[in-house]
N, CA, C and O atoms as CSV, one atom per row, in Angstrom:
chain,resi,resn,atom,element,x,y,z
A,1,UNK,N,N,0.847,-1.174,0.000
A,1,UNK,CA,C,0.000,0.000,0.000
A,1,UNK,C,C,0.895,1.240,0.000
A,1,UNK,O,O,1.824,1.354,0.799
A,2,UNK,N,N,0.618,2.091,-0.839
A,2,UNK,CA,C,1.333,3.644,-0.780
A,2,UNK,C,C,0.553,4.686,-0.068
A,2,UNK,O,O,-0.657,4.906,-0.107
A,3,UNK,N,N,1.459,5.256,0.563
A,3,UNK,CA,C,0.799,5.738,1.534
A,3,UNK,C,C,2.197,7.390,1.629
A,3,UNK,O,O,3.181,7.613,0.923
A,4,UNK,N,N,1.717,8.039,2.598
A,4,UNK,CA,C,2.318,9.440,2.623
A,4,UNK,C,C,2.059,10.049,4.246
A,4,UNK,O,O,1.011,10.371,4.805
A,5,UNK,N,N,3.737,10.057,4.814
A,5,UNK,CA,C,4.027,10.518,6.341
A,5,UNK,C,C,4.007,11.910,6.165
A,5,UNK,O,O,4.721,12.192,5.203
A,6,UNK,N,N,3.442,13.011,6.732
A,6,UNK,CA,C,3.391,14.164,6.978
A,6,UNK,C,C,4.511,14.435,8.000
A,6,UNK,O,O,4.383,13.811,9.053
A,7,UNK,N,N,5.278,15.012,7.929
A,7,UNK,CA,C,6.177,15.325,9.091
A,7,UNK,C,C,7.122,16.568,9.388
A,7,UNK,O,O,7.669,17.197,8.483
A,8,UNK,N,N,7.257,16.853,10.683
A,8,UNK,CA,C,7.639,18.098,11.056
A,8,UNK,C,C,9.017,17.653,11.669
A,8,UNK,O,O,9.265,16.760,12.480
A,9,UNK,N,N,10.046,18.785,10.863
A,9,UNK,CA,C,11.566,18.712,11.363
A,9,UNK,C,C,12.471,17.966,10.215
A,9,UNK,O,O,13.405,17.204,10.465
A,10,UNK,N,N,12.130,18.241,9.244
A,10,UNK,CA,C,12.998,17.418,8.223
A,10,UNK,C,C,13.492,18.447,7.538
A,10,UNK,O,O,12.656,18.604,6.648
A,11,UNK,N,N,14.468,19.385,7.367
A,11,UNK,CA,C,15.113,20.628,7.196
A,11,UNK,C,C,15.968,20.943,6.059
A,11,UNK,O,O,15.930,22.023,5.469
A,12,UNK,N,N,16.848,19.837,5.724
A,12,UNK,CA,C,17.395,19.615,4.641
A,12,UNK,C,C,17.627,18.172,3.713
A,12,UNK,O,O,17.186,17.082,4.077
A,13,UNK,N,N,18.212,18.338,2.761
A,13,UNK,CA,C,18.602,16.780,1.846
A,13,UNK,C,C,18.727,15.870,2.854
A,13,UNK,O,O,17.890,14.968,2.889
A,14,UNK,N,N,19.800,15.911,3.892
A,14,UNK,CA,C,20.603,14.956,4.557
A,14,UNK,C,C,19.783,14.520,5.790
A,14,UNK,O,O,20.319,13.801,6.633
A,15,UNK,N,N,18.326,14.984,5.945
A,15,UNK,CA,C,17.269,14.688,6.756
A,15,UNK,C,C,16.742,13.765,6.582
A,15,UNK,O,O,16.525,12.769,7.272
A,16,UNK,N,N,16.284,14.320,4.750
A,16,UNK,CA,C,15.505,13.058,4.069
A,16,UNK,C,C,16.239,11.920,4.017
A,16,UNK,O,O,15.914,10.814,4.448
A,17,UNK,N,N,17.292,12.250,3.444
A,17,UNK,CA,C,18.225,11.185,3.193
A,17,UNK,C,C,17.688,9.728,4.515
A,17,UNK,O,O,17.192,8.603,4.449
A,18,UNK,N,N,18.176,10.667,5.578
A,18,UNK,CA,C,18.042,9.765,6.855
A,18,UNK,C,C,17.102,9.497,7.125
A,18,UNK,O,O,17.019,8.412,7.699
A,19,UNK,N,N,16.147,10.078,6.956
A,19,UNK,CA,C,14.384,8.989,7.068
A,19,UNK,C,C,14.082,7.948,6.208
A,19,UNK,O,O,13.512,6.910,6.545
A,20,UNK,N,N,14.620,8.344,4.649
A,20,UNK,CA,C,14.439,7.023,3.815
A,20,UNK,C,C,15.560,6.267,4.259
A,20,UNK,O,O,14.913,5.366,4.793
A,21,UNK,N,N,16.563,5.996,4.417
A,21,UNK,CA,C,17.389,4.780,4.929
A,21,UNK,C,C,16.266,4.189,5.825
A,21,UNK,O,O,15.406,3.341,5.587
A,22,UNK,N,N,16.627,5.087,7.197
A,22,UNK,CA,C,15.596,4.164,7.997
A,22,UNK,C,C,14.906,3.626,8.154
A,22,UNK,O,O,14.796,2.793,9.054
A,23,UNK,N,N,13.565,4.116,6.658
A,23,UNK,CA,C,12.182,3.307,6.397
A,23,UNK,C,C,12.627,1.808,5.684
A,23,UNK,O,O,11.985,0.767,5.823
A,24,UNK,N,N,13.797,1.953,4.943
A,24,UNK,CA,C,14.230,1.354,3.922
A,24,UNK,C,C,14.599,-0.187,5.011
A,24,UNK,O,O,14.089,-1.307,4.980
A,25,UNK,N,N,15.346,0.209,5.618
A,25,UNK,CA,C,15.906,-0.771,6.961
A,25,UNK,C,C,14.852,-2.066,7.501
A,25,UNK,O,O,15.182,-3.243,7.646
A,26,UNK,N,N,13.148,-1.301,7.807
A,26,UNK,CA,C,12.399,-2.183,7.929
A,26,UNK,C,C,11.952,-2.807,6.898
A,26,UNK,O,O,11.726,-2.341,5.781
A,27,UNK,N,N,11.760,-4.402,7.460
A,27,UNK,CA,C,11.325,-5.663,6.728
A,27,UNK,C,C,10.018,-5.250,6.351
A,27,UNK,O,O,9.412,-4.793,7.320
A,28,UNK,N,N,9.319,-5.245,5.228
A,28,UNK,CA,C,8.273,-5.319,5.299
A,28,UNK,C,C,7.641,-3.283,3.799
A,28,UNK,O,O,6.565,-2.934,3.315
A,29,UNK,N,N,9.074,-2.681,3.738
A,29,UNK,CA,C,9.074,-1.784,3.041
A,29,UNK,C,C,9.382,-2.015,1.856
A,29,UNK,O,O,10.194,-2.912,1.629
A,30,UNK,N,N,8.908,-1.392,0.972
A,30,UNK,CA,C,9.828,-1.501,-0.445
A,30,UNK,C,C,10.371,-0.032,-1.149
A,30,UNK,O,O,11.416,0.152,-1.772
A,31,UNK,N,N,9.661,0.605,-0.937
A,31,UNK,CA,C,10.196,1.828,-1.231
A,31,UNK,C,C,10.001,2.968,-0.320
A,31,UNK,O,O,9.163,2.817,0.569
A,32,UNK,N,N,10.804,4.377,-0.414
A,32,UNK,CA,C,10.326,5.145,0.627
A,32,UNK,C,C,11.400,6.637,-0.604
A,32,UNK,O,O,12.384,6.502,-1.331
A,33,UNK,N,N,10.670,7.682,-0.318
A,33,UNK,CA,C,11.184,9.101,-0.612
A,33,UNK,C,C,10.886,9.693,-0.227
A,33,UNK,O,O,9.662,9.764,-0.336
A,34,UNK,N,N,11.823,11.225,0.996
A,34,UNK,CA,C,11.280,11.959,1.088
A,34,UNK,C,C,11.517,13.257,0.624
A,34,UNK,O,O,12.629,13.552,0.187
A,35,UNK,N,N,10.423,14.229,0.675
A,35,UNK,CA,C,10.957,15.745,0.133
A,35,UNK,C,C,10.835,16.598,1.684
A,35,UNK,O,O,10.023,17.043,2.495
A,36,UNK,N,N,12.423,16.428,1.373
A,36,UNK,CA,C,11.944,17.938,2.181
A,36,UNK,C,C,11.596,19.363,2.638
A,36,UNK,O,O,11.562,19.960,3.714
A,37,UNK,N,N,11.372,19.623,1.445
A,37,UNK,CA,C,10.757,20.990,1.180
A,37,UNK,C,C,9.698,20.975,1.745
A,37,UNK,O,O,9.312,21.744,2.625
A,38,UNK,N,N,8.984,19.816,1.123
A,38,UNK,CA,C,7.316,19.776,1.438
A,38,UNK,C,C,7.057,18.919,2.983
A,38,UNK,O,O,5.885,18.842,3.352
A,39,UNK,N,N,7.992,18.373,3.749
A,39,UNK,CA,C,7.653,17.956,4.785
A,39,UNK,C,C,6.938,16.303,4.840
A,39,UNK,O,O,6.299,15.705,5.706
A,40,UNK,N,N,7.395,15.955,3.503
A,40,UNK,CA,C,6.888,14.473,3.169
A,40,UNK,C,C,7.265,13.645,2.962
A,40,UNK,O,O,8.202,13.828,2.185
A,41,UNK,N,N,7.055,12.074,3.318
A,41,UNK,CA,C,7.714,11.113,3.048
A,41,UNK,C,C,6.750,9.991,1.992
A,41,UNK,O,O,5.735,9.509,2.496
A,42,UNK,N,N,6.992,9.741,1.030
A,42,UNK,CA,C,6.045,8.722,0.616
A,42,UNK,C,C,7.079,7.415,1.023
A,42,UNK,O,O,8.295,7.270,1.149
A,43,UNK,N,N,5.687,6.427,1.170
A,43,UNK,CA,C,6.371,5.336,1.600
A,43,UNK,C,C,5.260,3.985,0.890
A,43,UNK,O,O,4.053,4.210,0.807
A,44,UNK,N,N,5.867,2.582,0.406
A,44,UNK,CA,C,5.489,1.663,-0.231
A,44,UNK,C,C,5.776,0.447,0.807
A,44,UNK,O,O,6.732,-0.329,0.816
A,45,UNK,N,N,4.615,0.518,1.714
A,45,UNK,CA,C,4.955,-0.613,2.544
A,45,UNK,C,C,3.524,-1.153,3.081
A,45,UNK,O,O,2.717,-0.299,3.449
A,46,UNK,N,N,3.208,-2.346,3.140
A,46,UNK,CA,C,2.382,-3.315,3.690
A,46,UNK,C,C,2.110,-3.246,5.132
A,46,UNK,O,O,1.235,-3.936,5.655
A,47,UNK,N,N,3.108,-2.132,6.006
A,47,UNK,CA,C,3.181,-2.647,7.622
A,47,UNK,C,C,2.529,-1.605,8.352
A,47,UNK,O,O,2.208,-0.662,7.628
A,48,UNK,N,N,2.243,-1.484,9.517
A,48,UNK,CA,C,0.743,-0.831,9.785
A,48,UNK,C,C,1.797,0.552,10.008
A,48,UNK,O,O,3.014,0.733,10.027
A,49,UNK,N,N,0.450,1.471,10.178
A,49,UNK,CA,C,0.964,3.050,10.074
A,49,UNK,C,C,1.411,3.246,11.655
A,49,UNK,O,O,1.895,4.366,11.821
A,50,UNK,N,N,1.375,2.493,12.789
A,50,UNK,CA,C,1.993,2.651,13.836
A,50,UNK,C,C,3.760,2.284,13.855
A,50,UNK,O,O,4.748,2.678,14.474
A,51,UNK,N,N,3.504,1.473,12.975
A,51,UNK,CA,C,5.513,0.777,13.026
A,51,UNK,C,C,6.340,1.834,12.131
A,51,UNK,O,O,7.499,2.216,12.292
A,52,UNK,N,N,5.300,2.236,11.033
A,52,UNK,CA,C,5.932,3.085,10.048
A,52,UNK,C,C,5.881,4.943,10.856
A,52,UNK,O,O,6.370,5.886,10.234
A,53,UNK,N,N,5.425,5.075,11.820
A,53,UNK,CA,C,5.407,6.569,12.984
A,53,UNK,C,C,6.868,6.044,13.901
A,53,UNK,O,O,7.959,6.610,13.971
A,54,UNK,N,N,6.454,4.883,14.481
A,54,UNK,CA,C,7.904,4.402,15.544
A,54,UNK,C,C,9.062,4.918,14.503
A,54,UNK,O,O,9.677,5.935,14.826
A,55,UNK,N,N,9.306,4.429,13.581
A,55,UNK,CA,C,11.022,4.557,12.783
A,55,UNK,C,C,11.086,5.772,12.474
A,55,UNK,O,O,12.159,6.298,12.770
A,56,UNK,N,N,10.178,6.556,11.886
A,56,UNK,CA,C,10.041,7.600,11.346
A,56,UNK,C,C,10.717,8.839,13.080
A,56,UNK,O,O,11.812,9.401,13.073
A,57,UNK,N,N,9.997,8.904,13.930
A,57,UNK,CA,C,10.136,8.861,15.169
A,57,UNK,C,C,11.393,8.702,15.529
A,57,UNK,O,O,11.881,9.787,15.847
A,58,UNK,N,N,12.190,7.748,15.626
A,58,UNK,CA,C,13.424,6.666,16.026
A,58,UNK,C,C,14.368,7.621,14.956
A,58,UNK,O,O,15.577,7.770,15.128
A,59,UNK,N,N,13.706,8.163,13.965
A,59,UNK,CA,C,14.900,9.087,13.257
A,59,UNK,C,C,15.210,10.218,13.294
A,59,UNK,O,O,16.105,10.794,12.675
A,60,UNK,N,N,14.053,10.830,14.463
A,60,UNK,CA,C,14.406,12.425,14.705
A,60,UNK,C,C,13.380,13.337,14.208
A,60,UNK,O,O,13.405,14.568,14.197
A,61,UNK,N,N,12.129,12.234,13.643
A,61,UNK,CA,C,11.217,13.560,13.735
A,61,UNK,C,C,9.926,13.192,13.689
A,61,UNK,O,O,9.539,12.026,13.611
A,62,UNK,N,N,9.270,14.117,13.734
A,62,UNK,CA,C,7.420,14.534,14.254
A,62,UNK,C,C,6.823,13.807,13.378
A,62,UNK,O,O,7.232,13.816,12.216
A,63,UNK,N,N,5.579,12.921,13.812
A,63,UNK,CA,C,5.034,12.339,12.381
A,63,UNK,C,C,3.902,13.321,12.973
A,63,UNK,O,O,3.548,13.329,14.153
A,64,UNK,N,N,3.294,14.311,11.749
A,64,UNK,CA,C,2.182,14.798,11.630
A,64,UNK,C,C,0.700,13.803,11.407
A,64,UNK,O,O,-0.356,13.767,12.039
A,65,UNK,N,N,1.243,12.984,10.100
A,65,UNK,CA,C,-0.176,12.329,9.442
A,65,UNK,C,C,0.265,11.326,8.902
A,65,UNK,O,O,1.403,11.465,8.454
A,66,UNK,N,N,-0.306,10.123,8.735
A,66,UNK,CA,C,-0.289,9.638,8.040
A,66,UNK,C,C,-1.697,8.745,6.979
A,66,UNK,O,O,-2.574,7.985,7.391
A,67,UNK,N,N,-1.439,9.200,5.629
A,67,UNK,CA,C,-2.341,9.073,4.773
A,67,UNK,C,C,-2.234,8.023,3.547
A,67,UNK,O,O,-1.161,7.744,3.012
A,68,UNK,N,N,-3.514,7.463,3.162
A,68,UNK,CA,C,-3.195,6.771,1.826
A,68,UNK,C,C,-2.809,7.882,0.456
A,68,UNK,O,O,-3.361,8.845,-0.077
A,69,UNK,N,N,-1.923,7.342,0.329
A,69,UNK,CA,C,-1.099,8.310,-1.276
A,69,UNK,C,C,-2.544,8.396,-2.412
A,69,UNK,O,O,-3.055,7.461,-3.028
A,70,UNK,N,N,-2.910,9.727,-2.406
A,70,UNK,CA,C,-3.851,9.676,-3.739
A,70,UNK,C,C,-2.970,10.661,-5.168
A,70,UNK,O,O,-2.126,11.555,-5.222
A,71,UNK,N,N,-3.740,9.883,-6.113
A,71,UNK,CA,C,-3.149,10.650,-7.152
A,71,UNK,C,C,-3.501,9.667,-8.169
A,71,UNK,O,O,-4.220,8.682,-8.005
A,72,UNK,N,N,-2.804,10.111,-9.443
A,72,UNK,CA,C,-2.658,9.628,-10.882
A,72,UNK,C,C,-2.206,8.116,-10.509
A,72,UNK,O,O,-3.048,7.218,-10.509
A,73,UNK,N,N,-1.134,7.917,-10.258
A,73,UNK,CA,C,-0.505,7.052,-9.709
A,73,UNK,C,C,-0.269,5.969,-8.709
A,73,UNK,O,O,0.728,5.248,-8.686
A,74,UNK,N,N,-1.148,5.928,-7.994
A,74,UNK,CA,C,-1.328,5.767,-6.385
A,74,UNK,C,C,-1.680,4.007,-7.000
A,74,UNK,O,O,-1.957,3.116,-6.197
């Protein structure tokens, strides 16, 4: 399922950088990008939106929301 972390405190490249490793790390992900301009992480993972707040969390920052990814694409 694609889905999209809202989050507060992700400031530059080397933020994102470090939230997608981390998402990347758990079993159960397949993909993850974030921008941080916009304060977002999309993420391609099967595992519930509480495990995917813990890491997100565990990396230094605020999970605002988390939502199913809509769009063209989704």
């Amino acid at each position: 399922m694609k889905r999209v972390i809202e989050v507060e405190g992700m400031c530059c490249a080397r933020c994102a950088e470090r939230a997608e490793k981390k998402l990347l790390l758990l079993s159960g992900v397949q993909g993850a990008k974030a921008k941080f301009k916009k304060g977002i992480i999309f993420v391609e993972s099967d595992l519930p939106d509480e495990t995917l707040a813990e890491c997100v969390t565990a990396a230094g920052f605020t999970v605002k929301a988390i939502r199913a990814r809509q769009g063209l694409f989704s």
